[in-house]
Predicted model as a PDB file, atoms N, CA, C, CB and O in Angstrom, pLDDT in the B-factor column:
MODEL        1                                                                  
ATOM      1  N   UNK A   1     -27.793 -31.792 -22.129  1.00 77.00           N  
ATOM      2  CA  UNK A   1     -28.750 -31.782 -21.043  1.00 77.00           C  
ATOM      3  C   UNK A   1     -28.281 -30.743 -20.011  1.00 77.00           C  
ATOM      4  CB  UNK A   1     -28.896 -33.211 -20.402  1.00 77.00           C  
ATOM      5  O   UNK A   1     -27.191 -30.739 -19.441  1.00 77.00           O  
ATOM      6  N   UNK A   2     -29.362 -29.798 -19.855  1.00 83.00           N  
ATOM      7  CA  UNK A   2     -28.607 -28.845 -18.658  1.00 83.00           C  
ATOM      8  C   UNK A   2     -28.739 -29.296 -17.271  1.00 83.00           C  
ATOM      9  CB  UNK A   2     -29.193 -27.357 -18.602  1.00 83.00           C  
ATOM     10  O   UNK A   2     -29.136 -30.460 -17.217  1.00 83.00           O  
ATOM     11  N   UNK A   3     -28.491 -28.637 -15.899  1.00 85.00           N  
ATOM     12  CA  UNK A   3     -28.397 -29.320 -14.789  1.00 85.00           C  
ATOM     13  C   UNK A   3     -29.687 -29.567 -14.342  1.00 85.00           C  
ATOM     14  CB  UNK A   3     -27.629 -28.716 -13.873  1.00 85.00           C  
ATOM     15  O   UNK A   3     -29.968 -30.597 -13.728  1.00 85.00           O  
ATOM     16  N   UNK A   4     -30.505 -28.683 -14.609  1.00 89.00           N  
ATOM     17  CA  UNK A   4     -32.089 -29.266 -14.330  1.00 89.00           C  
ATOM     18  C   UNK A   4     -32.750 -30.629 -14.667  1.00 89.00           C  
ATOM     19  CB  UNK A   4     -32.968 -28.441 -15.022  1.00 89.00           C  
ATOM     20  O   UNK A   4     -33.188 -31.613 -14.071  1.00 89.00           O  
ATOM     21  N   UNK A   5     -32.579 -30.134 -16.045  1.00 90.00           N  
ATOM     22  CA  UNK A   5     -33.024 -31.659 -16.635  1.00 90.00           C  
ATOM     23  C   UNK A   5     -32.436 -32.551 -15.901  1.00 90.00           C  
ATOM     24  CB  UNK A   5     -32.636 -32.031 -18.122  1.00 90.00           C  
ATOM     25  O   UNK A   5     -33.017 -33.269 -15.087  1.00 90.00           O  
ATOM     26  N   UNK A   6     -30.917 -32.563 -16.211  1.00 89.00           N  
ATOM     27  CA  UNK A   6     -30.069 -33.515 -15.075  1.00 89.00           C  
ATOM     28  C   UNK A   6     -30.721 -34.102 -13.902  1.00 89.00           C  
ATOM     29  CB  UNK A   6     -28.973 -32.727 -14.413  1.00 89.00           C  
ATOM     30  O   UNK A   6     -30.928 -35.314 -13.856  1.00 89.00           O  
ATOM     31  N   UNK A   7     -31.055 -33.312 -12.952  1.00 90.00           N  
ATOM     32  CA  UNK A   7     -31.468 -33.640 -11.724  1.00 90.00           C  
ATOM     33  C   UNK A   7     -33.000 -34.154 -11.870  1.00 90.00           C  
ATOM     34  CB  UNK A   7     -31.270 -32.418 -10.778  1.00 90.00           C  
ATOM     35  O   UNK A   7     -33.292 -34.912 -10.945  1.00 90.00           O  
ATOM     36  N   UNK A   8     -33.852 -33.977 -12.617  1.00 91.00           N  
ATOM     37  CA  UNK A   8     -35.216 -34.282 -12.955  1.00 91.00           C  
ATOM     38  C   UNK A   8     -35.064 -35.449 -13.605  1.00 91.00           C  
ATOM     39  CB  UNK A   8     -35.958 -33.278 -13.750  1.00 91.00           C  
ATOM     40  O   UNK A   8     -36.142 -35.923 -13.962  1.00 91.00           O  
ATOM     41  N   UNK A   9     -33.884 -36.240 -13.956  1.00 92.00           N  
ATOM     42  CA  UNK A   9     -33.791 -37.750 -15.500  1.00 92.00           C  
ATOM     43  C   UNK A   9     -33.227 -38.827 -14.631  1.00 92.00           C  
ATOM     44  CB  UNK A   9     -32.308 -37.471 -17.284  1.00 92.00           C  
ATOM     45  O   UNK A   9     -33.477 -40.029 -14.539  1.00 92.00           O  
ATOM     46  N   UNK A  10     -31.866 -37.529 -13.639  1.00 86.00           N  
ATOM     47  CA  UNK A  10     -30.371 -38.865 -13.243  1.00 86.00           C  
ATOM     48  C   UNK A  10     -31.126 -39.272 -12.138  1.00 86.00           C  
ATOM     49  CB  UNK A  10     -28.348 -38.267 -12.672  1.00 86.00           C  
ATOM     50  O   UNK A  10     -32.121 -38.699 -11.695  1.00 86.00           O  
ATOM     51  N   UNK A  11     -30.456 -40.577 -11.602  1.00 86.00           N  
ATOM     52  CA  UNK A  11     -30.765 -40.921  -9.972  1.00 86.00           C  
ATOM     53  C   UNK A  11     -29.115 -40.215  -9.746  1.00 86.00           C  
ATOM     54  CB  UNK A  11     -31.116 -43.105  -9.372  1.00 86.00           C  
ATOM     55  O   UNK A  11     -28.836 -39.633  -8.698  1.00 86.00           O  
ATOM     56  N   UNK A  12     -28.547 -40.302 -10.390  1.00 90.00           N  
ATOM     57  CA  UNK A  12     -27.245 -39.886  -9.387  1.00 90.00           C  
ATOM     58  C   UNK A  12     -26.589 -38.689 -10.327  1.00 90.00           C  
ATOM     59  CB  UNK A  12     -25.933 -41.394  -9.059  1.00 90.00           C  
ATOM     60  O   UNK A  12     -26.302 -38.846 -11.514  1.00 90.00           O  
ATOM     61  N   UNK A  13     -26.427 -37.610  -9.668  1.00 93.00           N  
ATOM     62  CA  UNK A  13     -25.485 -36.652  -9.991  1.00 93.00           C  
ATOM     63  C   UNK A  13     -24.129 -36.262  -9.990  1.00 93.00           C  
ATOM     64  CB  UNK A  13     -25.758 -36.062  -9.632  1.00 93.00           C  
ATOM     65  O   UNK A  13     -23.711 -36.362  -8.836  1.00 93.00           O  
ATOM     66  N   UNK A  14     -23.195 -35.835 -10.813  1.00 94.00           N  
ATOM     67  CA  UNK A  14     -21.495 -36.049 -10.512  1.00 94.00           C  
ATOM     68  C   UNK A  14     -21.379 -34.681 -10.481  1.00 94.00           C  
ATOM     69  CB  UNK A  14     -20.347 -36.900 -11.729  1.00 94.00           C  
ATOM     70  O   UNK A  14     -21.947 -34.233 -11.477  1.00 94.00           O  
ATOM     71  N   UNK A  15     -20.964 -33.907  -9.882  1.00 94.00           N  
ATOM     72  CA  UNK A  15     -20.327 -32.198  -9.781  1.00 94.00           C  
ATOM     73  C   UNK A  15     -18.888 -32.841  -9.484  1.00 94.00           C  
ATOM     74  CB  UNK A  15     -21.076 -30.853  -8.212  1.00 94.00           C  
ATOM     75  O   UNK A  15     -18.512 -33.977  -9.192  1.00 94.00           O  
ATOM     76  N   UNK A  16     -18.231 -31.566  -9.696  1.00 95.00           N  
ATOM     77  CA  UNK A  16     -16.333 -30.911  -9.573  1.00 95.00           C  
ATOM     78  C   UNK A  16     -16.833 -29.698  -8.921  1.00 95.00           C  
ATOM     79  CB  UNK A  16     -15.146 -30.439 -11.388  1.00 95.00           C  
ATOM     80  O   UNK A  16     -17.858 -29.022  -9.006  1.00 95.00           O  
ATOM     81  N   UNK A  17     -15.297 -29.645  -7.958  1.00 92.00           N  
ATOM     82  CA  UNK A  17     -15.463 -28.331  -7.617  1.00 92.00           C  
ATOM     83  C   UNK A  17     -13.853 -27.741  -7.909  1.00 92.00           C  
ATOM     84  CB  UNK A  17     -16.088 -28.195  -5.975  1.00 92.00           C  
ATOM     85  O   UNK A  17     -12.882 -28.283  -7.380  1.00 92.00           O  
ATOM     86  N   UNK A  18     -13.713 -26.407  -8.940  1.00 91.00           N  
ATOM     87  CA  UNK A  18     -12.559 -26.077  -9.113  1.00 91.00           C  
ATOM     88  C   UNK A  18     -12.222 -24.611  -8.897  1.00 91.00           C  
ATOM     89  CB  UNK A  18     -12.274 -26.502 -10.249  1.00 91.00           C  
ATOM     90  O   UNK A  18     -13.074 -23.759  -9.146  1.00 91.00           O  
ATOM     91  N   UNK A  19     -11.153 -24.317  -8.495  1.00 88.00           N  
ATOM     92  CA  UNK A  19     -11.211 -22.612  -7.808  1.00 88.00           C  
ATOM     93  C   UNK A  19     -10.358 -21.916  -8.950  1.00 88.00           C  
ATOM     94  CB  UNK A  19     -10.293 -22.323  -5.929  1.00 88.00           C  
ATOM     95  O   UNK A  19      -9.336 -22.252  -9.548  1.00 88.00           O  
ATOM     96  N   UNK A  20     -11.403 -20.525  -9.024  1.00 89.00           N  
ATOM     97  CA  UNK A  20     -10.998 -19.862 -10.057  1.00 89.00           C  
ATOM     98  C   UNK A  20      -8.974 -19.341 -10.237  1.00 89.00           C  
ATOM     99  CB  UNK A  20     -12.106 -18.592  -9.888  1.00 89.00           C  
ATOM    100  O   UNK A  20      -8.194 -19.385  -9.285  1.00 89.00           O  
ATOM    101  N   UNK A  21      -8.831 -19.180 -10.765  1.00 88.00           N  
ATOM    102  CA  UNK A  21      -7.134 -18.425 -11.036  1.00 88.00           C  
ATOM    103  C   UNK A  21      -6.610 -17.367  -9.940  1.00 88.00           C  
ATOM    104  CB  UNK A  21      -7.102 -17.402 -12.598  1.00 88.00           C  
ATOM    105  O   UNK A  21      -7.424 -16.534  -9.542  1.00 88.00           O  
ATOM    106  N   UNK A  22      -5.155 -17.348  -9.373  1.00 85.00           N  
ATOM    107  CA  UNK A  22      -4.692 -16.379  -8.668  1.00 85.00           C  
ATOM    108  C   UNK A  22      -4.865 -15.422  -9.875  1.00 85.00           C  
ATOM    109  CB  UNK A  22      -3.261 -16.600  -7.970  1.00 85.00           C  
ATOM    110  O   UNK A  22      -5.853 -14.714  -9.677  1.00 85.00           O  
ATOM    111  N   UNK A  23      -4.313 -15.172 -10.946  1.00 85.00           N  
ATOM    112  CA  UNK A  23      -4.115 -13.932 -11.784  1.00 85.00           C  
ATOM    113  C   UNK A  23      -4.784 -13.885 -12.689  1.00 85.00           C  
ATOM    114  CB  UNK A  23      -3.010 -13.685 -12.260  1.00 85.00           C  
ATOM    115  O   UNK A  23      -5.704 -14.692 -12.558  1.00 85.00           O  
ATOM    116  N   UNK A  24      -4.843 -13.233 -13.786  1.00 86.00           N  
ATOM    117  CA  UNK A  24      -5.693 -12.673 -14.856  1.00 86.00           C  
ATOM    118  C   UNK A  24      -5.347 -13.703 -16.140  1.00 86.00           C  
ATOM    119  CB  UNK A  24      -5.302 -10.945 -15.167  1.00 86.00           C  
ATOM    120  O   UNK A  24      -5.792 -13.539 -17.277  1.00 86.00           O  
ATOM    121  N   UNK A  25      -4.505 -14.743 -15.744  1.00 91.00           N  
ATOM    122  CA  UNK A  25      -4.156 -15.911 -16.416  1.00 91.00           C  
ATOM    123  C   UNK A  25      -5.191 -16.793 -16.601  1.00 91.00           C  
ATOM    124  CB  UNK A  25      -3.179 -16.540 -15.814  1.00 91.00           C  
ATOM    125  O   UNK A  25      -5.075 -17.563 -15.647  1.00 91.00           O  
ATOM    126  N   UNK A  26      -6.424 -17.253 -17.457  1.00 92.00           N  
ATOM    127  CA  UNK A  26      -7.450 -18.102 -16.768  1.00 92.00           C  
ATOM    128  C   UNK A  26      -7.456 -18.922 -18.077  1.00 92.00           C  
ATOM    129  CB  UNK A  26      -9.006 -17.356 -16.157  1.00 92.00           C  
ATOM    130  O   UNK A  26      -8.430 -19.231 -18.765  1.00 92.00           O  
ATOM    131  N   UNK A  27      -5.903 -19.260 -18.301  1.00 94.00           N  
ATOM    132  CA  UNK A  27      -6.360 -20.687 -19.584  1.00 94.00           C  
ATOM    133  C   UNK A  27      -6.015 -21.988 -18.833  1.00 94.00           C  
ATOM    134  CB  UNK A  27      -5.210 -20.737 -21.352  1.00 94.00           C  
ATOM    135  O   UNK A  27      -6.697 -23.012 -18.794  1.00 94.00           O  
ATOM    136  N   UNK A  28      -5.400 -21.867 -18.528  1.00 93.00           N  
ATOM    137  CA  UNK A  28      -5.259 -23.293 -17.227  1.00 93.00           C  
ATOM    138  C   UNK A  28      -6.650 -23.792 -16.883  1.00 93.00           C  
ATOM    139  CB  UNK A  28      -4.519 -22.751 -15.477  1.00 93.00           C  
ATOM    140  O   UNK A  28      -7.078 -24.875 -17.281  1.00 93.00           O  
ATOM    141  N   UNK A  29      -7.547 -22.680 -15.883  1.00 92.00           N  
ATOM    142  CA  UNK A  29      -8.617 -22.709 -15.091  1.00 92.00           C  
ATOM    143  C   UNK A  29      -9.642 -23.493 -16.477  1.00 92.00           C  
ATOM    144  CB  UNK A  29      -9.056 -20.963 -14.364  1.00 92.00           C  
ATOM    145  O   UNK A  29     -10.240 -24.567 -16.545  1.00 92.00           O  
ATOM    146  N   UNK A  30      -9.490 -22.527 -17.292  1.00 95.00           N  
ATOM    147  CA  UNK A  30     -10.545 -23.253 -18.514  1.00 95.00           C  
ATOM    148  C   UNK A  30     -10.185 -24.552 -19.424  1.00 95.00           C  
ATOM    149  CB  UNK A  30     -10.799 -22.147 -19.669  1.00 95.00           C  
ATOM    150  O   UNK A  30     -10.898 -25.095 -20.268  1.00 95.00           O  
ATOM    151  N   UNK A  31      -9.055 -24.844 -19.063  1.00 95.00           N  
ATOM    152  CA  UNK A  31      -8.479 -26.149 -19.820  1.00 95.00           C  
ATOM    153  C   UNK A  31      -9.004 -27.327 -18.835  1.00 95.00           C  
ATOM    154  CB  UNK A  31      -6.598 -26.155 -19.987  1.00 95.00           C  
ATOM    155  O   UNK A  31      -9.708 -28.272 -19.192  1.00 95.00           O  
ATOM    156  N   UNK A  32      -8.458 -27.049 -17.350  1.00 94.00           N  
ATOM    157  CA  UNK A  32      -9.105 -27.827 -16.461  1.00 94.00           C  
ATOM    158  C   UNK A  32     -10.392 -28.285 -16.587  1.00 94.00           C  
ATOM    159  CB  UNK A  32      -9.071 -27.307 -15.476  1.00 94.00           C  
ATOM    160  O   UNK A  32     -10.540 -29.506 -16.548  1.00 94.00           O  
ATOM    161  N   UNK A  33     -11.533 -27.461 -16.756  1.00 95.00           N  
ATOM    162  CA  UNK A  33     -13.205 -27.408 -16.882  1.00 95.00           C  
ATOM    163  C   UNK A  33     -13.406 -27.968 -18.551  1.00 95.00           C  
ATOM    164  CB  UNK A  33     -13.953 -25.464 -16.602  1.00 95.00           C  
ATOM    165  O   UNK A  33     -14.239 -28.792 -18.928  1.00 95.00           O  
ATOM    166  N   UNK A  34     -12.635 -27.430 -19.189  1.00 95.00           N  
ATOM    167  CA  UNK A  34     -12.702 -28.482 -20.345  1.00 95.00           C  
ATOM    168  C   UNK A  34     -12.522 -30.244 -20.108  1.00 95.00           C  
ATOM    169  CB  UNK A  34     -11.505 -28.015 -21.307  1.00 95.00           C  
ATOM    170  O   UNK A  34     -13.190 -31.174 -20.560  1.00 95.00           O  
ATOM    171  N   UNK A  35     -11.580 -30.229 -19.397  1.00 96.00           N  
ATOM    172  CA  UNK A  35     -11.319 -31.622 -19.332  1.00 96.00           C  
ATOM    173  C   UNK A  35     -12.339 -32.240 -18.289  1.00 96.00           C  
ATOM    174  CB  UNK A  35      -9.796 -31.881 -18.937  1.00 96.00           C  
ATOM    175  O   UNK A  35     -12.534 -33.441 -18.481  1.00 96.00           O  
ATOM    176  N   UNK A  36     -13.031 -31.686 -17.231  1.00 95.00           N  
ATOM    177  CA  UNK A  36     -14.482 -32.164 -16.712  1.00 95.00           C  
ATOM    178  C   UNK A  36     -15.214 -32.293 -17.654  1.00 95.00           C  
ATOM    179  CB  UNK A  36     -15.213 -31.348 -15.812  1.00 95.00           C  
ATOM    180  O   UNK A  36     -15.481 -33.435 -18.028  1.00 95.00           O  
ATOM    181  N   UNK A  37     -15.649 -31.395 -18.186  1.00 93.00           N  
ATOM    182  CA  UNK A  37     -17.104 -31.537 -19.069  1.00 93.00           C  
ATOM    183  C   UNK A  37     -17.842 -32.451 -19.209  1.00 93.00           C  
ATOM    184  CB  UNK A  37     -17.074 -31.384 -20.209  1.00 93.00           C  
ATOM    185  O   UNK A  37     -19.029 -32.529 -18.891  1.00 93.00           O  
ATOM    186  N   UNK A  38     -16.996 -33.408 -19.830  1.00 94.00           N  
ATOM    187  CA  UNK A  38     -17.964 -34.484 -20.395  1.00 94.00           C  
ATOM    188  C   UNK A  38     -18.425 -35.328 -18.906  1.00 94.00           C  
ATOM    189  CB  UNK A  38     -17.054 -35.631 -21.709  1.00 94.00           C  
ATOM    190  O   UNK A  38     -19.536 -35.817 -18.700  1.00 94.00           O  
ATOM    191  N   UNK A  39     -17.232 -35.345 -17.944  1.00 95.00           N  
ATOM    192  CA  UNK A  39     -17.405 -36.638 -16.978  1.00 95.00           C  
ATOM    193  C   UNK A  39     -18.216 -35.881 -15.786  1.00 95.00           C  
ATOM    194  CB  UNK A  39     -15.739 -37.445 -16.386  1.00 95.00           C  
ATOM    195  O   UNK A  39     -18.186 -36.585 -14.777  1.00 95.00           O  
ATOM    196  N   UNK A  40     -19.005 -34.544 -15.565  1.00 94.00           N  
ATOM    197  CA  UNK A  40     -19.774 -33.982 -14.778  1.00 94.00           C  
ATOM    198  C   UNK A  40     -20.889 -33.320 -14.912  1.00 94.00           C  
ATOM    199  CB  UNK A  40     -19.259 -33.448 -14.326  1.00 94.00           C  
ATOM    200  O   UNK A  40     -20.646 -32.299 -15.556  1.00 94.00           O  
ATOM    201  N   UNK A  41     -22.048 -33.392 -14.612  1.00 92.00           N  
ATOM    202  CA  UNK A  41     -23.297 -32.898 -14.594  1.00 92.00           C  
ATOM    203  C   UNK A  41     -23.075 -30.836 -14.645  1.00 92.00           C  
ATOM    204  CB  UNK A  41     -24.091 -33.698 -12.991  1.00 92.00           C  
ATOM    205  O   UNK A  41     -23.443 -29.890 -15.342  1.00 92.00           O  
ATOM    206  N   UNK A  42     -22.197 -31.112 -13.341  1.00 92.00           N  
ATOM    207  CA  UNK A  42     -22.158 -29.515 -13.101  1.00 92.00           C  
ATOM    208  C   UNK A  42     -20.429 -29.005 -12.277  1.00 92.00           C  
ATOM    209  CB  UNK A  42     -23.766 -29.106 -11.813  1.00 92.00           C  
ATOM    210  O   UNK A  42     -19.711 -29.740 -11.599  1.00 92.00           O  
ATOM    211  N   UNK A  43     -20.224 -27.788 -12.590  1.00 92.00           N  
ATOM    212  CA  UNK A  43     -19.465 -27.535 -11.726  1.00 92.00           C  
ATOM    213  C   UNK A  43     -19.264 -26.268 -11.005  1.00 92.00           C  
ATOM    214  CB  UNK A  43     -18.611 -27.858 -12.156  1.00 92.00           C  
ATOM    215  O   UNK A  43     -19.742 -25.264 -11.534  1.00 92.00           O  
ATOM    216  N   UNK A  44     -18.646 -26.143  -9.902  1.00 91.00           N  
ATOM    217  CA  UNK A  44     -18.858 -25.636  -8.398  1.00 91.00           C  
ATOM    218  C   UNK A  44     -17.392 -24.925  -8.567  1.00 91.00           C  
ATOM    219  CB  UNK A  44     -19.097 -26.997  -6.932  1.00 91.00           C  
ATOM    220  O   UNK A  44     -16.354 -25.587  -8.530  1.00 91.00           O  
ATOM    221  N   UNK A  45     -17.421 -23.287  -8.785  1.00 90.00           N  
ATOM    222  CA  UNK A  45     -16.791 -22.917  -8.657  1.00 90.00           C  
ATOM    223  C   UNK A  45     -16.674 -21.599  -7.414  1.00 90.00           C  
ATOM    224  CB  UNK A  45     -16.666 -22.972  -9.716  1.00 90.00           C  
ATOM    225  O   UNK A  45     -17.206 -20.501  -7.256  1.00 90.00           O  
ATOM    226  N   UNK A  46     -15.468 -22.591  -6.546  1.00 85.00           N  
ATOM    227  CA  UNK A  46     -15.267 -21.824  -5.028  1.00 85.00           C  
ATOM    228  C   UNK A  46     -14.842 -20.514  -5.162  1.00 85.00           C  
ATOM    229  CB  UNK A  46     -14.165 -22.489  -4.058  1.00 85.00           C  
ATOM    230  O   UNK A  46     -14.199 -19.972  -6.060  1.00 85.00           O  
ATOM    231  N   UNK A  47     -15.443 -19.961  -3.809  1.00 81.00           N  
ATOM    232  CA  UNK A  47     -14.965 -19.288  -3.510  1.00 81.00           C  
ATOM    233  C   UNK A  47     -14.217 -18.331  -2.281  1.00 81.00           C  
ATOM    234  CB  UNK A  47     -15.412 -19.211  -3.978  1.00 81.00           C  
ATOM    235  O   UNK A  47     -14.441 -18.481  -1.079  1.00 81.00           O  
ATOM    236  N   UNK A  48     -13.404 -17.453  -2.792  1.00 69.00           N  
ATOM    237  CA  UNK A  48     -12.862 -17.733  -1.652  1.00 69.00           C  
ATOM    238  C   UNK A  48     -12.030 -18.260  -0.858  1.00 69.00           C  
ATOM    239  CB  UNK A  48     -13.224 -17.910  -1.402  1.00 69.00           C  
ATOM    240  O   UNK A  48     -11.953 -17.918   0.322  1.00 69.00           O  
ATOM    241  N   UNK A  49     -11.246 -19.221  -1.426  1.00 66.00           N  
ATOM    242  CA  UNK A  49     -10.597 -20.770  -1.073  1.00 66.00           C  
ATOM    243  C   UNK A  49      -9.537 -20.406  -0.615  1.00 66.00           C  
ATOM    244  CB  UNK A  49     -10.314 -21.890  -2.215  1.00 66.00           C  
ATOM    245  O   UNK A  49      -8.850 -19.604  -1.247  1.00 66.00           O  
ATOM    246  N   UNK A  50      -9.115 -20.926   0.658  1.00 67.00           N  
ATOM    247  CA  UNK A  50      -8.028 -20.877   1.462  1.00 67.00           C  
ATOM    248  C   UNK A  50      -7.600 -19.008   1.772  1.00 67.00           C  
ATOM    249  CB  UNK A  50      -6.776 -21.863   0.578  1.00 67.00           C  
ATOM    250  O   UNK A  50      -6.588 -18.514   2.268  1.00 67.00           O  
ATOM    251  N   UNK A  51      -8.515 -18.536   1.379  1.00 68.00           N  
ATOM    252  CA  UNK A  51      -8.383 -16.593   1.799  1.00 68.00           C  
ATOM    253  C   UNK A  51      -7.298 -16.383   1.121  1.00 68.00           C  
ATOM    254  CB  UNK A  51      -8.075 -15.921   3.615  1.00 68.00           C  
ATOM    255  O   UNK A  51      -6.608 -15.380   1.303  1.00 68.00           O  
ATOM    256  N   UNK A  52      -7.000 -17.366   0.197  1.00 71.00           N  
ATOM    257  CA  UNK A  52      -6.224 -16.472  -0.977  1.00 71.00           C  
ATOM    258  C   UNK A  52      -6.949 -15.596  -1.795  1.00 71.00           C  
ATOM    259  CB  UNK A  52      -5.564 -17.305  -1.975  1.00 71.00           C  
ATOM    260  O   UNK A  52      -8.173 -15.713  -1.750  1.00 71.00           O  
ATOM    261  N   UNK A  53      -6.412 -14.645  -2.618  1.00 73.00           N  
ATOM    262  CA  UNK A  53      -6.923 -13.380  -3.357  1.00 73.00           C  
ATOM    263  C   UNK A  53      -7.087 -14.362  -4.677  1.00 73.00           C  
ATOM    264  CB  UNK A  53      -5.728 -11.808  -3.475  1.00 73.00           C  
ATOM    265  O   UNK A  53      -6.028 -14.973  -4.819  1.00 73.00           O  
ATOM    266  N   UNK A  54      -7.916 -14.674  -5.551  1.00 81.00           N  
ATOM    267  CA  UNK A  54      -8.304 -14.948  -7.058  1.00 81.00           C  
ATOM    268  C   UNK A  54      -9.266 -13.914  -7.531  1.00 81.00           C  
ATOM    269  CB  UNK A  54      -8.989 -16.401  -7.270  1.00 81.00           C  
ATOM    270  O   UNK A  54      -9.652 -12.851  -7.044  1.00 81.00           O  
ATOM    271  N   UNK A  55      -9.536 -14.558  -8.640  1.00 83.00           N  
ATOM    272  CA  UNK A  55     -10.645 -13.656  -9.659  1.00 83.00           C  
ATOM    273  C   UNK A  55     -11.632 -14.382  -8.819  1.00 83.00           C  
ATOM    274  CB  UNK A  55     -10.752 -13.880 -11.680  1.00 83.00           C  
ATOM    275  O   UNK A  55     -11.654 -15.519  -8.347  1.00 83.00           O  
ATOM    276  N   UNK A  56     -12.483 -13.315  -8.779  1.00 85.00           N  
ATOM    277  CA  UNK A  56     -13.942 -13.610  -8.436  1.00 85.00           C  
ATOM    278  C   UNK A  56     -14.734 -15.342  -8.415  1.00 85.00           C  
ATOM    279  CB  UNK A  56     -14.685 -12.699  -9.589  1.00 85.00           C  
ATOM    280  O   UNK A  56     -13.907 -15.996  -9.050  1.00 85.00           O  
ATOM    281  N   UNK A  57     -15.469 -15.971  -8.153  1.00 85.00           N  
ATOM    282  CA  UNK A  57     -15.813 -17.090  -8.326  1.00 85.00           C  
ATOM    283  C   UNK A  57     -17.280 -16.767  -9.736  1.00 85.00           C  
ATOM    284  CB  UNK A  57     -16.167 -17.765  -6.641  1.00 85.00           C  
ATOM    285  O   UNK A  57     -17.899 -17.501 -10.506  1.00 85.00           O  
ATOM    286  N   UNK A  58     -17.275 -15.041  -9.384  1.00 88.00           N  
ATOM    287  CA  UNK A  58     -18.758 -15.045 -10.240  1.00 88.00           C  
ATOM    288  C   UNK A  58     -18.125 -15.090 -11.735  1.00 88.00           C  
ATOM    289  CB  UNK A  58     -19.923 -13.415  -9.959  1.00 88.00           C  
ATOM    290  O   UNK A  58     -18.422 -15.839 -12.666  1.00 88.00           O  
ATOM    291  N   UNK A  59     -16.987 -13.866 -11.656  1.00 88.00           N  
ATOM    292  CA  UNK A  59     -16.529 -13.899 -12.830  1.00 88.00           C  
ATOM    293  C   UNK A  59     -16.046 -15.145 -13.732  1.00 88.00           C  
ATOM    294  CB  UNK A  59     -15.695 -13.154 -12.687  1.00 88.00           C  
ATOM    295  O   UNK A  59     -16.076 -15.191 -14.962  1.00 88.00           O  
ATOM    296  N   UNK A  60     -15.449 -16.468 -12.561  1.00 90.00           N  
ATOM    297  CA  UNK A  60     -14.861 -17.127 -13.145  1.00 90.00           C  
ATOM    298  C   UNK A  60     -16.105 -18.532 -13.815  1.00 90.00           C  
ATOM    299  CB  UNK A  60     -13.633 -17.394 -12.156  1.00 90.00           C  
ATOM    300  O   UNK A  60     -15.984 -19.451 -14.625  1.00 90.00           O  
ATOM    301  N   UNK A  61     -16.925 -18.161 -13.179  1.00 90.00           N  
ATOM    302  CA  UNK A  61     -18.207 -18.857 -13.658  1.00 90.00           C  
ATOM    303  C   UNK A  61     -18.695 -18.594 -14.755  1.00 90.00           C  
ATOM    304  CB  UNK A  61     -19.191 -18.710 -12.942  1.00 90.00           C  
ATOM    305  O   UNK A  61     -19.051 -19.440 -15.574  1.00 90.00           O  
ATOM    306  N   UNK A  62     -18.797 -16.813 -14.957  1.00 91.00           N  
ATOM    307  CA  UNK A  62     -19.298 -16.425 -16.415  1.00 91.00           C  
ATOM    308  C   UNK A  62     -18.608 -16.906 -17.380  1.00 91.00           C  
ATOM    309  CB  UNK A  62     -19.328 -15.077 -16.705  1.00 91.00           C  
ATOM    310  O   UNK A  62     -19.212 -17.134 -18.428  1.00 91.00           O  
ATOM    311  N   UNK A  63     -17.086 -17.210 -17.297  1.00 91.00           N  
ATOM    312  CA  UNK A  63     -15.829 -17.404 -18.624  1.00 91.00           C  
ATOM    313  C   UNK A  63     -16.535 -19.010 -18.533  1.00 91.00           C  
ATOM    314  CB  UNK A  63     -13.481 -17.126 -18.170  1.00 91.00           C  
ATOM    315  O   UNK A  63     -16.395 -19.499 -19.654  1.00 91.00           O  
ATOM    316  N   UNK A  64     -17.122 -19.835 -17.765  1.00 91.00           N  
ATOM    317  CA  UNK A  64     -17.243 -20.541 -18.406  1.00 91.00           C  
ATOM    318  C   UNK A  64     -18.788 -21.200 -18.663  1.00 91.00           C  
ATOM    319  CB  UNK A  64     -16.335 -21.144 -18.043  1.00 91.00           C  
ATOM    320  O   UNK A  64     -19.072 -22.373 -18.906  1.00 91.00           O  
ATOM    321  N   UNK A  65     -19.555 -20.192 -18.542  1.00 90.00           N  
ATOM    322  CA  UNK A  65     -20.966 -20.107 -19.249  1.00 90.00           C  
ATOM    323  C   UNK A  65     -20.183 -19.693 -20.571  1.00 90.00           C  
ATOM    324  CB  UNK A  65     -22.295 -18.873 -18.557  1.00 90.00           C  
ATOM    325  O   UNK A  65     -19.909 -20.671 -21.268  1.00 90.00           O  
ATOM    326  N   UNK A  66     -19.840 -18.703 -20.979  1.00 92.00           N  
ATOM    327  CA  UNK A  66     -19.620 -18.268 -22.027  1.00 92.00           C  
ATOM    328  C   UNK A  66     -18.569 -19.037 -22.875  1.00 92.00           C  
ATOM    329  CB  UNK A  66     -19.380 -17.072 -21.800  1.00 92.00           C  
ATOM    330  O   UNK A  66     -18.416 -18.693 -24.047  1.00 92.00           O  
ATOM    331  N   UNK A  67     -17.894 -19.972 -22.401  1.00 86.00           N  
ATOM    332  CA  UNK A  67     -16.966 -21.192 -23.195  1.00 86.00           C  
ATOM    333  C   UNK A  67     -18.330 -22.223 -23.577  1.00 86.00           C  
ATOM    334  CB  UNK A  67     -15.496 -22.166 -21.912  1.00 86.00           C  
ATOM    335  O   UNK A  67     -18.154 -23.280 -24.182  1.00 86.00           O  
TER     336      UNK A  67                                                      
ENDMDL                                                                          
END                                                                             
């Protein structure tokens, strides 16, 4: 079910919010979002967070459209 449907079926919705990788390291970041999956509708990846330097929030969104 994608998040639309989601929001058009659920009365209640569950999101995560997880911030992409300091470095070009992003199996952690995707092991993490693996282990949401099943228990969240959607997830919210920050950006920006604490004005530390990471990968992008867009980029780190695409790695996991594309997982």
């Amino acid at each position: 079910m994608d998040f639309k449907q989601a929001l058009q079926e659920k009365n209640f919705i569950v999101t995560a919010e997880i911030f992409p990788p300091k470095g070009t390291d992003t199996g952690n970041f995707l092991r993490k979002a693996e282990l949401l999956k099943p228990l969240v509708d959607a997830i919210n990846v920050t950006d920006n967070q604490r004005a530390v330097m990471r990968i992008s929030s867009q980029a780190a969104s695409r790695l996991l459209i594309d997982r």
